[in-house]
DOLOVEX-610020 format. One line per field, with one value per residue: x, y, z of N, C-alpha, C in turn; residue number from 1. Coordinates in nm, 4 decimals, always signed. Example, Ala and Ser with C-alpha at 12.3 -4.5 7.8 and 13.67 -1.06 7.14 Angstrom:
# DOLOVEX-610020
n_u c(+1.3190; +1.2850)
n_v c(-0.5690; -0.2250)
n_w c(+0.7800; +0.7080)
ca_u c(+1.2300; +1.3670)
ca_v c(-0.4500; -0.1060)
ca_w c(+0.7800; +0.7140)
c_u c(+1.3200; +1.2900)
c_v c(-0.3300; +0.0030)
c_w c(+0.7800; +0.7870)
resi c(1; 2)
# end
This chain:
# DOLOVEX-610020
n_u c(-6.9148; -7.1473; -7.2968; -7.1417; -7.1408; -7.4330; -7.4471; -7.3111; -7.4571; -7.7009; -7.5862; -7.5064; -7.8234; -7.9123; -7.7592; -7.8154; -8.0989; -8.1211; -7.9722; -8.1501; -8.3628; -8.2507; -8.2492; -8.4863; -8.5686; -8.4165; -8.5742; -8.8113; -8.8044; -8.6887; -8.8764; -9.0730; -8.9859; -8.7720; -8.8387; -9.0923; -9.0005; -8.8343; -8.9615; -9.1516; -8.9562; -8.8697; -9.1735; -9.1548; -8.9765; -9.0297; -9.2760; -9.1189; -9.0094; -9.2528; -9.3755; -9.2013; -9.1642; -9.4325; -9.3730; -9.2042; -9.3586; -9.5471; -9.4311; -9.3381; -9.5829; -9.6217; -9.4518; -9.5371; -9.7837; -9.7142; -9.5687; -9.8027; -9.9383; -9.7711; -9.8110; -10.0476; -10.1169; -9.9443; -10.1048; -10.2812; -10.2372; -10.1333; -10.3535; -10.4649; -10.3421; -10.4424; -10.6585; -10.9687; -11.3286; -11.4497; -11.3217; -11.1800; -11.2099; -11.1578; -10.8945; -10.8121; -10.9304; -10.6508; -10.4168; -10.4705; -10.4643; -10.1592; -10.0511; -10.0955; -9.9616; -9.7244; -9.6414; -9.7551; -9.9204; -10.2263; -10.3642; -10.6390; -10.6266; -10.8343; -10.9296; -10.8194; -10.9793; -10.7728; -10.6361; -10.4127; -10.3184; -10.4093; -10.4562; -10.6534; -10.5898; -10.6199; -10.5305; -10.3625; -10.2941; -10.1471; -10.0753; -9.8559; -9.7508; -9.4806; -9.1619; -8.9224; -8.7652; -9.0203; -9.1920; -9.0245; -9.0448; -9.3663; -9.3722; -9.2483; -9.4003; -9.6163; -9.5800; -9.5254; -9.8140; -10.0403; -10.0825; -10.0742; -9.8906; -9.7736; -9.5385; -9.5378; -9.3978; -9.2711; -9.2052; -9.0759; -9.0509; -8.8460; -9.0644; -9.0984; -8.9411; -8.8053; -8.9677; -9.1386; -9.3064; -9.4857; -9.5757; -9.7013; -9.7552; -9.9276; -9.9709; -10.2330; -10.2972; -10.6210; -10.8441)
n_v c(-0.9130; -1.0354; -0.9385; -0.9899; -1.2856; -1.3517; -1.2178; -1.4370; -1.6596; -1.5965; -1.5656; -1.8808; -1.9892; -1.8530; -1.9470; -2.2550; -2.2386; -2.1430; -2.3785; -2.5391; -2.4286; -2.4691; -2.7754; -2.8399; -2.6928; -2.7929; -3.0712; -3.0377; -2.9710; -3.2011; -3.3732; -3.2795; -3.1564; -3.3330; -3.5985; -3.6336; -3.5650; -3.7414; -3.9844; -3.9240; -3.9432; -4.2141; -4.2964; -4.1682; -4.3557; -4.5923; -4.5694; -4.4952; -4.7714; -4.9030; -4.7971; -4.8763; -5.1340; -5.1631; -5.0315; -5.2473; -5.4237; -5.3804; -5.3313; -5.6060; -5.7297; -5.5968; -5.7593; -5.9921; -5.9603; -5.9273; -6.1361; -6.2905; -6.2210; -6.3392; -6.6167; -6.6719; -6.5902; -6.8254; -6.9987; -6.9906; -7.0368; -7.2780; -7.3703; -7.3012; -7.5208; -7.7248; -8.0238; -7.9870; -8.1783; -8.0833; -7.9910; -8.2629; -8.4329; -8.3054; -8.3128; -8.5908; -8.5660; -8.4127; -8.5710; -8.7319; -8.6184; -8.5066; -8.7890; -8.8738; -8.5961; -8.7437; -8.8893; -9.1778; -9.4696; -9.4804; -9.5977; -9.5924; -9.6694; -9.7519; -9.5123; -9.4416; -9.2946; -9.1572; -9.1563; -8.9302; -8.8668; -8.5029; -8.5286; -8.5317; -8.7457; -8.8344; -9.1475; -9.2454; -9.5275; -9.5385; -9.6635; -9.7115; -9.6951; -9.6864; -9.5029; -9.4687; -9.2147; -9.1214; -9.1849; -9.0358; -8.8196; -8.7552; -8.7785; -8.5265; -8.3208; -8.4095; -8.2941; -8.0391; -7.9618; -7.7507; -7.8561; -8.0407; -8.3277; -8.5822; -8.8193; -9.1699; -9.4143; -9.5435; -9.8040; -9.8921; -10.1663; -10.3413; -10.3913; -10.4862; -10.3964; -10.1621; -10.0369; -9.9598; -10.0856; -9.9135; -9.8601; -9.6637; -9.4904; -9.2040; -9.0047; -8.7225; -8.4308; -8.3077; -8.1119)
n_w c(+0.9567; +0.9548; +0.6905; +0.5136; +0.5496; +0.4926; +0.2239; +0.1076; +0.1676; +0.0521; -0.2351; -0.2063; -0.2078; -0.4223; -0.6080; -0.6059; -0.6646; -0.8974; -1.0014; -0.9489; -1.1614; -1.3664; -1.3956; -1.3592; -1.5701; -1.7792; -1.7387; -1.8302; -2.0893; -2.1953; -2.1298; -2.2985; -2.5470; -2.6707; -2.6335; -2.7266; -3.0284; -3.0373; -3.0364; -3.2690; -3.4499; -3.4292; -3.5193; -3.7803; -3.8662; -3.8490; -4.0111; -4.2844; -4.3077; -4.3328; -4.5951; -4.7842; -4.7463; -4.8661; -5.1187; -5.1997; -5.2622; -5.4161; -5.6293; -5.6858; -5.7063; -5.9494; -6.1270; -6.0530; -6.2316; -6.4726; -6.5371; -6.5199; -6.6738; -6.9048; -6.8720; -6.9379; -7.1822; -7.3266; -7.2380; -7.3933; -7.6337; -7.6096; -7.5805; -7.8001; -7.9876; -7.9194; -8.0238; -8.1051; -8.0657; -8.2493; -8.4468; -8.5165; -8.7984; -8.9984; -8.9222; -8.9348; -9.2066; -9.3304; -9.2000; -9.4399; -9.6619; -9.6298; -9.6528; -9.8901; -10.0387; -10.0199; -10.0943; -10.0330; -9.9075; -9.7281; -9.4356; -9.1682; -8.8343; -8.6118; -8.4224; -8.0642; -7.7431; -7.5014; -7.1358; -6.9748; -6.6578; -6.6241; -6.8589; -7.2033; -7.4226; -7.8279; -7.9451; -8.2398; -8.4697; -8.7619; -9.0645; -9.3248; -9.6993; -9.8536; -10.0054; -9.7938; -9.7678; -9.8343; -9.6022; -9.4275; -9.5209; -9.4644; -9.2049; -9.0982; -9.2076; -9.0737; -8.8434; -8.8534; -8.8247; -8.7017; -8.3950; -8.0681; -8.1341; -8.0507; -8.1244; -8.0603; -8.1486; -8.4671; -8.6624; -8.8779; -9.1736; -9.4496; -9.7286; -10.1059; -10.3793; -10.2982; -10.1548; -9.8163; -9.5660; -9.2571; -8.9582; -8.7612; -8.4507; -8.3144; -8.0658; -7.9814; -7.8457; -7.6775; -7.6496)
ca_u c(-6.9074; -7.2459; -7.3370; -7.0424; -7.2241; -7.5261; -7.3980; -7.2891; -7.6174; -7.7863; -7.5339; -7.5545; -7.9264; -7.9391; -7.7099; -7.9282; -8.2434; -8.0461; -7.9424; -8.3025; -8.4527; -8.1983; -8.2615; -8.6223; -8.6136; -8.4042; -8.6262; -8.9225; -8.7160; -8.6625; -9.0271; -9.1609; -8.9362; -8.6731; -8.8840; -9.1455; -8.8961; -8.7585; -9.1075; -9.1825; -8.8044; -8.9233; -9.2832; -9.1299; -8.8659; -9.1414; -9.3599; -9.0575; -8.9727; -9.3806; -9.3330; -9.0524; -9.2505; -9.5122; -9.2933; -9.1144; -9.4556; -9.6058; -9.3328; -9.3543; -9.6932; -9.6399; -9.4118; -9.6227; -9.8932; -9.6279; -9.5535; -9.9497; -9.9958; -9.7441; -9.8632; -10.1635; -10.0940; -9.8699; -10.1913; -10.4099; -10.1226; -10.1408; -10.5183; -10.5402; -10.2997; -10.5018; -10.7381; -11.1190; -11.3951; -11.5258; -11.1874; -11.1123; -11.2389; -11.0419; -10.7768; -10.7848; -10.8328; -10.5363; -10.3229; -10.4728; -10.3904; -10.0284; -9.9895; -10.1266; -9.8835; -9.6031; -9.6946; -9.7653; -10.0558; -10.2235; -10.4510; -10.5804; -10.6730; -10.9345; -10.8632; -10.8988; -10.9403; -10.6870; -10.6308; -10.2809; -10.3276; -10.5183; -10.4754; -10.7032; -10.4891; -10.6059; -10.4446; -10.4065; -10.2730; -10.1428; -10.0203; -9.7966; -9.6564; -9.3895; -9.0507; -8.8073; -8.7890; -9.1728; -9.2314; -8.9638; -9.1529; -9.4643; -9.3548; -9.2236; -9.5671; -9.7633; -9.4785; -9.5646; -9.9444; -10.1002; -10.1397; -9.9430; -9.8579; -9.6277; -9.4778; -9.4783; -9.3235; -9.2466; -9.2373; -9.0672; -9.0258; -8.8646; -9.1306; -9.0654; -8.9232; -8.7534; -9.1402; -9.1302; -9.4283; -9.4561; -9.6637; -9.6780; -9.8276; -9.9426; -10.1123; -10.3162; -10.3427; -10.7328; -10.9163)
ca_v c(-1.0371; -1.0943; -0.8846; -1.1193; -1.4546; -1.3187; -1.2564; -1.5987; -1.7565; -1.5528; -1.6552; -2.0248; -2.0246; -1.7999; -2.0880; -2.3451; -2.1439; -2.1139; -2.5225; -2.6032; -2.3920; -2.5199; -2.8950; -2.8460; -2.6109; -2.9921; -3.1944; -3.0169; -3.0139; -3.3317; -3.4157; -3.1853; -3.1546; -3.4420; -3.7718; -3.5961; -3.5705; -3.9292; -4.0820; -3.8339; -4.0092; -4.3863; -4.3112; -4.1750; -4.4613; -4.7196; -4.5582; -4.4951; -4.9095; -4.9578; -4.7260; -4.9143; -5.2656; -5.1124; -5.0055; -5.3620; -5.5504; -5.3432; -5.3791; -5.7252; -5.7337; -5.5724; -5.8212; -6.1023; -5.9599; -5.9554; -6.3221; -6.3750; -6.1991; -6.4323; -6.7145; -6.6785; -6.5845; -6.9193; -7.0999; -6.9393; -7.0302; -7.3833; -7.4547; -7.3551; -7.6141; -7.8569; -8.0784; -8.0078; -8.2444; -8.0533; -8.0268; -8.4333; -8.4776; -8.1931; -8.3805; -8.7202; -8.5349; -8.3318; -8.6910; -8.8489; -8.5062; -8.5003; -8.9120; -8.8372; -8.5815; -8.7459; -9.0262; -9.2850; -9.5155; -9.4525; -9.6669; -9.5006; -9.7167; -9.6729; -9.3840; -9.4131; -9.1749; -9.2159; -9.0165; -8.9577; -8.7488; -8.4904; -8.4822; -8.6592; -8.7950; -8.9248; -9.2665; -9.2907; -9.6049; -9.5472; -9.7695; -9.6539; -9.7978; -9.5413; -9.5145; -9.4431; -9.1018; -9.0575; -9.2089; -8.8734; -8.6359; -8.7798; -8.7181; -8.4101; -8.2529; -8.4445; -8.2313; -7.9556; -7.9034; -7.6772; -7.9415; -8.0712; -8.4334; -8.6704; -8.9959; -9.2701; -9.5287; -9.5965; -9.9544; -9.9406; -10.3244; -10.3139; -10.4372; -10.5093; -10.2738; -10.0290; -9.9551; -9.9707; -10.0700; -9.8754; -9.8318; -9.5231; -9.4557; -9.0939; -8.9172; -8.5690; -8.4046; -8.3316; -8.0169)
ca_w c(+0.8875; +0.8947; +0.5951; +0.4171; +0.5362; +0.4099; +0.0695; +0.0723; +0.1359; -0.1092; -0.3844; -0.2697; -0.2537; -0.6119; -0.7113; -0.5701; -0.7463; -1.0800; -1.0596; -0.9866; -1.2580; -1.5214; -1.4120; -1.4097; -1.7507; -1.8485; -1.7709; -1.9254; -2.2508; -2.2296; -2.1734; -2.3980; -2.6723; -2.6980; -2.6024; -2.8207; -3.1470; -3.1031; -3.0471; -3.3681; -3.5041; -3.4312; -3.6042; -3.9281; -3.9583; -3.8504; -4.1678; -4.3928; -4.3273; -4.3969; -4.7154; -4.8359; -4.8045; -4.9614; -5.2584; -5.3062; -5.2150; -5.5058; -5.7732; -5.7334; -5.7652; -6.1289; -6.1493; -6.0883; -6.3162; -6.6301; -6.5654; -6.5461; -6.8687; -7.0211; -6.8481; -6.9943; -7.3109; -7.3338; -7.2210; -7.5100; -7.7461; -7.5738; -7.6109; -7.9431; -8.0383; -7.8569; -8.1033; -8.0681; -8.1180; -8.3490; -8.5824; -8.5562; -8.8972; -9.0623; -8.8725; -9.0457; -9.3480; -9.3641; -9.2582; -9.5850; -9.8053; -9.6109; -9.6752; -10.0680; -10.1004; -9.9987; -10.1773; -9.9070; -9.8709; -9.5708; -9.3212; -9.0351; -8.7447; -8.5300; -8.2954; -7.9149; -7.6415; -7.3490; -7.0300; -6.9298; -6.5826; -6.6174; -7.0210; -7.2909; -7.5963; -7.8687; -7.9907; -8.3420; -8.5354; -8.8853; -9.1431; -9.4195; -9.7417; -9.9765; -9.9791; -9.6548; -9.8023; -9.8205; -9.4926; -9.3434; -9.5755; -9.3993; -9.0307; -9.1192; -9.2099; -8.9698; -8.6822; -8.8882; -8.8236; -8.5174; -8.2955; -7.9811; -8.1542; -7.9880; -8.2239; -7.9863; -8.1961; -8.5772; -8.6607; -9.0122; -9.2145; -9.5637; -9.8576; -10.2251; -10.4861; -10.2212; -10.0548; -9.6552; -9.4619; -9.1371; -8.8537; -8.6586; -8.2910; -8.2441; -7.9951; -8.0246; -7.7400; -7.6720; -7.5533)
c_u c(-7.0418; -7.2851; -7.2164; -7.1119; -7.3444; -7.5273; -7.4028; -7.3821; -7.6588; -7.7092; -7.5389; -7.6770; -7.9738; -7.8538; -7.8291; -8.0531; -8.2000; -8.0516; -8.1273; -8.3675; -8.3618; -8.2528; -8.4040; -8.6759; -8.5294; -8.4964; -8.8032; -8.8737; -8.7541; -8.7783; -9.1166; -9.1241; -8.8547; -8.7836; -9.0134; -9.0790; -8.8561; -8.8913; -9.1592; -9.0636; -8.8463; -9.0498; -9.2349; -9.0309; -8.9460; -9.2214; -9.2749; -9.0625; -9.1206; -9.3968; -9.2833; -9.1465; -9.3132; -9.5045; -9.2297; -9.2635; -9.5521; -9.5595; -9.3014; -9.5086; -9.7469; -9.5579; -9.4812; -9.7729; -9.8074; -9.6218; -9.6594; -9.9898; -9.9323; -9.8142; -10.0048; -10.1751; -10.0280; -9.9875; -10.2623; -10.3478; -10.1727; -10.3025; -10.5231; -10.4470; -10.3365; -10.6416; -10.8919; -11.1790; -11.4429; -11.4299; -11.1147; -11.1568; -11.2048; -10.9199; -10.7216; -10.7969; -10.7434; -10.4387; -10.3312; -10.4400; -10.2482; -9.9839; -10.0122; -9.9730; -9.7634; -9.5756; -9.6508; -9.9214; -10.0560; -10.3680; -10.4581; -10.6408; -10.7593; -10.9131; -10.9267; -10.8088; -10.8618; -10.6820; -10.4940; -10.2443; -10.4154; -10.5383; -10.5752; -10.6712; -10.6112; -10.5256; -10.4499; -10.2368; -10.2280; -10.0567; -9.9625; -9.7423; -9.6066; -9.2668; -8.9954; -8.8226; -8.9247; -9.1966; -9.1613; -9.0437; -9.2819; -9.4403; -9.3212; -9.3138; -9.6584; -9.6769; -9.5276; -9.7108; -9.9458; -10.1176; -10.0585; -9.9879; -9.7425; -9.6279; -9.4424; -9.4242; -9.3671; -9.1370; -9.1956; -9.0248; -8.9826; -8.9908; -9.0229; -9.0537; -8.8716; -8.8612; -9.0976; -9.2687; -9.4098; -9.5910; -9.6075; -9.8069; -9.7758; -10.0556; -10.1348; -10.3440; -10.4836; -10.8066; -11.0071)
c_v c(-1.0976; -1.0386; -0.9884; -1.2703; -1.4674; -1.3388; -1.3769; -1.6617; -1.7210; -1.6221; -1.8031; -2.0526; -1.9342; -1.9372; -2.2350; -2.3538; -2.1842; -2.2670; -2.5892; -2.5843; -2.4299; -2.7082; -2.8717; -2.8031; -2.7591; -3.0290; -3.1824; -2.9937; -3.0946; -3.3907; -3.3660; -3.1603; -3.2836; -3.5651; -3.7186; -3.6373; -3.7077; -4.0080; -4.0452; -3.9123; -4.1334; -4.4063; -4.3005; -4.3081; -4.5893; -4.6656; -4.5414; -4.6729; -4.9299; -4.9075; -4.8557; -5.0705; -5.2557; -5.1068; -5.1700; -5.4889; -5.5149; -5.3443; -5.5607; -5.7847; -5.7036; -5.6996; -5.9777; -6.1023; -5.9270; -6.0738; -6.3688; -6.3806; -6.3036; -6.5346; -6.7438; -6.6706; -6.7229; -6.9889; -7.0814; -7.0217; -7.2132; -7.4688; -7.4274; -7.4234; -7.7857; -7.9155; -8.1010; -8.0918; -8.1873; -8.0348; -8.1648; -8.4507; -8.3841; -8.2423; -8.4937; -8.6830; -8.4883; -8.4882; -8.7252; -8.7420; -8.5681; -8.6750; -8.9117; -8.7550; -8.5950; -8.8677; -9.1799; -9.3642; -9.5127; -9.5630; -9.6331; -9.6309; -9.6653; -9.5843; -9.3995; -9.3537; -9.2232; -9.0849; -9.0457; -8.8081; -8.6876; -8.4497; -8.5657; -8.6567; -8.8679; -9.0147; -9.2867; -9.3714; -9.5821; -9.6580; -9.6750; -9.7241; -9.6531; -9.6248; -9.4531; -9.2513; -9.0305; -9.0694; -9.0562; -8.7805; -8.6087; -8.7006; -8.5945; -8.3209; -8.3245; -8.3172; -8.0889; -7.8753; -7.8503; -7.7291; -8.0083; -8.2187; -8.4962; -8.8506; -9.0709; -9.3819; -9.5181; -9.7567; -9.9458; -10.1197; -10.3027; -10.3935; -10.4813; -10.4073; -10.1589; -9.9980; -10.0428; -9.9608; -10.0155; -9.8561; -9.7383; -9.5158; -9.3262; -9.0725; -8.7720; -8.5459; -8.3311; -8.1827; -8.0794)
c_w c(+0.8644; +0.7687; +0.4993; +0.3949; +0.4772; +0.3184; +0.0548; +0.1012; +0.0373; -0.2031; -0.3722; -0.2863; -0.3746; -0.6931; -0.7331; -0.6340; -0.9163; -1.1066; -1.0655; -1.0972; -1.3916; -1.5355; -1.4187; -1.5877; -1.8501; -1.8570; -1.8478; -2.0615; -2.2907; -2.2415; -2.2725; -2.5285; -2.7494; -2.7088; -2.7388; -3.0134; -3.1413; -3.1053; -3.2361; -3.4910; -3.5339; -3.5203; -3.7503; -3.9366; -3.9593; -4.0194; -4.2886; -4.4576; -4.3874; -4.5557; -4.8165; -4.8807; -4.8629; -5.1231; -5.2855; -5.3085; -5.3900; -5.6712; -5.7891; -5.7898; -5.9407; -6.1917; -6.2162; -6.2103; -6.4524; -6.6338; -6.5588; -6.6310; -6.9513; -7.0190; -6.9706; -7.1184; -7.3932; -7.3484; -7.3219; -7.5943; -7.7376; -7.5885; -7.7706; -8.0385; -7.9973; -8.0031; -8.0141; -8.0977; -8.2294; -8.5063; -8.5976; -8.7041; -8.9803; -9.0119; -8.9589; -9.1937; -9.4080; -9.3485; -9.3832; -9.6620; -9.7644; -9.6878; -9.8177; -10.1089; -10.0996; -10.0349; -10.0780; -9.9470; -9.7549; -9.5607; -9.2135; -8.9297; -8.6819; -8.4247; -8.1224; -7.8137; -7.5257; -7.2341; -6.9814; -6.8393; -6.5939; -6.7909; -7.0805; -7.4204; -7.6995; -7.9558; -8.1062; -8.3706; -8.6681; -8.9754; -9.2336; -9.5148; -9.8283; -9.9395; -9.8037; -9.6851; -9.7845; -9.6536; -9.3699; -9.3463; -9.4621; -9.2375; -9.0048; -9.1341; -9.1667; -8.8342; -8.7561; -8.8743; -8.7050; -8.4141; -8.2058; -7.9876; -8.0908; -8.1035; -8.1027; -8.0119; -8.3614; -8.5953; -8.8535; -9.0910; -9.3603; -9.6538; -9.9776; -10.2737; -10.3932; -10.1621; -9.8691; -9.6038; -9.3200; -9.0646; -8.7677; -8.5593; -8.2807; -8.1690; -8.0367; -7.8720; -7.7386; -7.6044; -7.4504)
resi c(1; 2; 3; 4; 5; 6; 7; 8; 9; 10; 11; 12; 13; 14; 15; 16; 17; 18; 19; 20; 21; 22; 23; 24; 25; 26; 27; 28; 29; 30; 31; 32; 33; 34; 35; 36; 37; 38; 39; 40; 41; 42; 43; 44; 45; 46; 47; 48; 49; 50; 51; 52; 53; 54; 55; 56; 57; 58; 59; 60; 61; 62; 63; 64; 65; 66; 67; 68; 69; 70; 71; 72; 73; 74; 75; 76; 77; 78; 79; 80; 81; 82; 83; 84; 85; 86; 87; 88; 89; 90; 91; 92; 93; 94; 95; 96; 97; 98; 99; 100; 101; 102; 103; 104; 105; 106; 107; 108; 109; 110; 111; 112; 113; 114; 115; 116; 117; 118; 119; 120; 121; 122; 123; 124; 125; 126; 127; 128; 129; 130; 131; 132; 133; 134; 135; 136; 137; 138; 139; 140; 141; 142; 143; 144; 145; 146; 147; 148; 149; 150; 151; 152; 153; 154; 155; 156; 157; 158; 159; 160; 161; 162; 163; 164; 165; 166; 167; 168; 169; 170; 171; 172; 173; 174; 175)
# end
């Protein structure tokens, strides 16, 4: 029986041998291959997510540079409907053509500069005498020119013979 009990040690310490060298051949796996691969797992999904911001941080960025181009383009559009110093007197003469051909008498008042914020208007005064009809035509091709005009009041009074005296308050907005 001893050659029996024998046996049976050997096979529990070959078992014993065998469980060690599988839990050890584990846990160098596990250190060596597994924790490896998920650390390797966590880096790519950390750089996919940085990717990804990347990609929507950058399509907005085109974004924002289409709405700059308009922007800007709006603003070009917007200054050169602004009245220069140097075109005010191509200004008042186009009123007196427009009030000629719309058969008006015209009177211009003296024009003054205002600041409203950070804009500078200027204030013009006009006088008018025609018909009701002329006086439309009139406003109609003064709204008509290149220029960002605002009508701040018409002041019509009838006259004699169907003629309407009026007074009109515009501004010009001002480069």
């Amino acid at each position: 029986m001893k050659h029996a009990g024998q046996g049976r040690t050997m096979i529990y310490t070959a078992l014993v041998v065998l469980a060690g060298v599988v839990f050890v051949g584990a846990a160098a796996l596990i250190q060596f291959a597994v924790l490896p691969l998920m650390a390797a797992q966590d880096s790519f999904a950390a750089q996919s997510r940085t990717f990804s911001e990347l990609q929507e941080k950058a399509s907005v960025k085109q974004e924002l540079m289409r709405e700059l181009a308009l922007v800007e383009e709006e603003r070009d559009i917007f200054e050169r409907a602004l009245l220069s110093a140097n075109s005010q007197l191509d200004f008042f003469e186009r009123l007196e053509r427009i009030a000629a051909a719309t058969r008006n008498t015209y009177t211009l008042r003296e024009p003054k500069e205002v600041e409203r914020g950070s804009m500078r208007l200027l204030s013009l005064g006009i006088e008018l005498e025609g018909s009701y009809a002329d006086l439309i035509r009139f406003l109609r091709e003064v709204r008509s020119l290149p220029y960002v005009i605002t009508t701040r009041s018409v002041i019509a009074n009838a006259a004699t013979n169907g003629r309407v005296t009026s007074t009109i308050i515009m501004e010009v907005f001002l480069k």
